[in-house]
C-alpha positions as CSV (number, residue, x, y, z in Angstrom):
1,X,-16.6,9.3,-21.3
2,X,-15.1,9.0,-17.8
3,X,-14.2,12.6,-17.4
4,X,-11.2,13.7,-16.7
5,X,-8.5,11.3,-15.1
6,X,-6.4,12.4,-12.3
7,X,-3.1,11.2,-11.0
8,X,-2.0,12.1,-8.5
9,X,1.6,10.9,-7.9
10,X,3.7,11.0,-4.2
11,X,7.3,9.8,-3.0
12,X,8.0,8.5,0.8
13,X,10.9,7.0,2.2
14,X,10.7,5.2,4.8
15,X,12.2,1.7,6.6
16,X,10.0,-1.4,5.6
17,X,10.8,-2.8,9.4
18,X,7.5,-2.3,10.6
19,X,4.6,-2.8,8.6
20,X,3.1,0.0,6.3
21,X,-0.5,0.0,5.6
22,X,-2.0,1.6,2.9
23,X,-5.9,2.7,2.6
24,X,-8.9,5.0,2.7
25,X,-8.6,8.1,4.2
26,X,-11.6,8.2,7.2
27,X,-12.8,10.6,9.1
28,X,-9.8,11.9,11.0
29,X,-7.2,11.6,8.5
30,X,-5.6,14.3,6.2
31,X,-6.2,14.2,2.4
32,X,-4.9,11.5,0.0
33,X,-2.2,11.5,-0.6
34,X,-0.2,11.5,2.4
35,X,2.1,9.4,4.8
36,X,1.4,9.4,8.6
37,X,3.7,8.1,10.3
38,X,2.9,9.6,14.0
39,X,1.0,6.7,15.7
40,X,2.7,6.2,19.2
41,X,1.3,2.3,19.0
42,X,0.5,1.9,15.3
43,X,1.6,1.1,11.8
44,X,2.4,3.8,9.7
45,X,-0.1,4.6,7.5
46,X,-0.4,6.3,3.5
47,X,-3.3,7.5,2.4
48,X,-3.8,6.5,-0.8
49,X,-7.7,7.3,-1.5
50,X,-10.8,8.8,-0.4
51,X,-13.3,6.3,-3.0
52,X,-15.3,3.9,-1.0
53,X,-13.8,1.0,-3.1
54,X,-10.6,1.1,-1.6
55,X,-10.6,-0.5,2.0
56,X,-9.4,1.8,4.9
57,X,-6.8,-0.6,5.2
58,X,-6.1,-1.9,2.1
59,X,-2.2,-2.9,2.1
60,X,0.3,-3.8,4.0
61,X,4.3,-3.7,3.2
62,X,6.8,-5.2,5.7
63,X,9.8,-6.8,5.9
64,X,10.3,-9.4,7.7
65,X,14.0,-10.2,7.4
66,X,16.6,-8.6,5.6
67,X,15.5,-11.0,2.4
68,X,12.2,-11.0,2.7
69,X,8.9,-9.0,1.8
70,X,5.5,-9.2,2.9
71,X,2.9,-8.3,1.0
72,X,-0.7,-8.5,2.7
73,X,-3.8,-7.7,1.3
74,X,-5.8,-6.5,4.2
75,X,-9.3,-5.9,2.3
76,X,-12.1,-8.2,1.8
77,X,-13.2,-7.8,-2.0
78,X,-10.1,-7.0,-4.2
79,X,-7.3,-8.7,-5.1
80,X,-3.7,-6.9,-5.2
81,X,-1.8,-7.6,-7.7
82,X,2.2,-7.5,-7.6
83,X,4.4,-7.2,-10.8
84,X,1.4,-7.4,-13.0
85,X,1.6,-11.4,-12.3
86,X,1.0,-12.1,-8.7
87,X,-2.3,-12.2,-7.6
88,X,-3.3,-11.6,-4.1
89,X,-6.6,-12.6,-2.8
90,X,-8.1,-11.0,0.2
91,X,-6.7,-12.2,3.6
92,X,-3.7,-13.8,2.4
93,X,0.1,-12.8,2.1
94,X,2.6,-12.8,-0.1
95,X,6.5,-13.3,0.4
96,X,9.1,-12.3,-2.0
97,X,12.9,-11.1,-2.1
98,X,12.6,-8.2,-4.3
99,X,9.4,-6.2,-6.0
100,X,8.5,-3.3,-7.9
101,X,4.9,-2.5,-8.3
102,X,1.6,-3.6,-6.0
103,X,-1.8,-2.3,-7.9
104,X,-4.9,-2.4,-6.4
105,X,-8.5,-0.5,-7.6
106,X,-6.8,2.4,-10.0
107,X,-3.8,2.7,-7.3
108,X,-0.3,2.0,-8.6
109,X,2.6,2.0,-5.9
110,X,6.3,1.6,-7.1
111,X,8.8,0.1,-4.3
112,X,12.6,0.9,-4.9
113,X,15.0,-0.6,-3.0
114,X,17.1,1.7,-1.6
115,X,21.5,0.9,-1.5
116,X,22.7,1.1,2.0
């Protein structure tokens, strides 16, 4: 069999405004899983994986306007899939008002929207 499965599970809050990317971890980055969100001139960034299958940057989340996502798949051999329906392939974007769940590779993130 496969061994032992572990999950590993983390919440972050944070403002969609910018974009978030999600990926590897490389060579100067902390352990998954982890947010940074230090970068003077840069996206934040959560650190979803250390497995060469997932990209370094893998995923982005922003939001464009108030009733708008973006959903970009920044890799270049997996498709991201969002709701369990929507696939997207690599280098292309999705827009939607309102989602839950983006899986890619065995990584599961949850999005909940957050009342003002």
């Amino acid at each position: 069999g496969k061994g032992n499965i572990l999950q590993q599970h983390a919440n972050f809050t944070r403002q969609l405004s910018g974009p978030t990317i999600f990926g590897r971890q490389t060579q100067c980055d902390p352990p998954p899983i982890c947010l940074i969100d230090a970068y003077p001139d840069h996206d934040a960034r959560v650190i979803v994986s250390a497995e060469n299958h997932v990209s370094r940057t893998q995923l982005s989340l922003s939001r464009p306007s108030a009733d708008t996502h973006r959903i970009t798949n920044l890799g270049s051999k997996q498709p991201i899939y969002v709701d369990s329906a929507r696939r997207i392939e690599p280098g292309t974007s999705y827009e939607c008002p309102t989602f839950t769940l983006v899986e890619f590779s065995d990584i599961s993130i949850r999005v909940t929207q957050k009342n003002d």
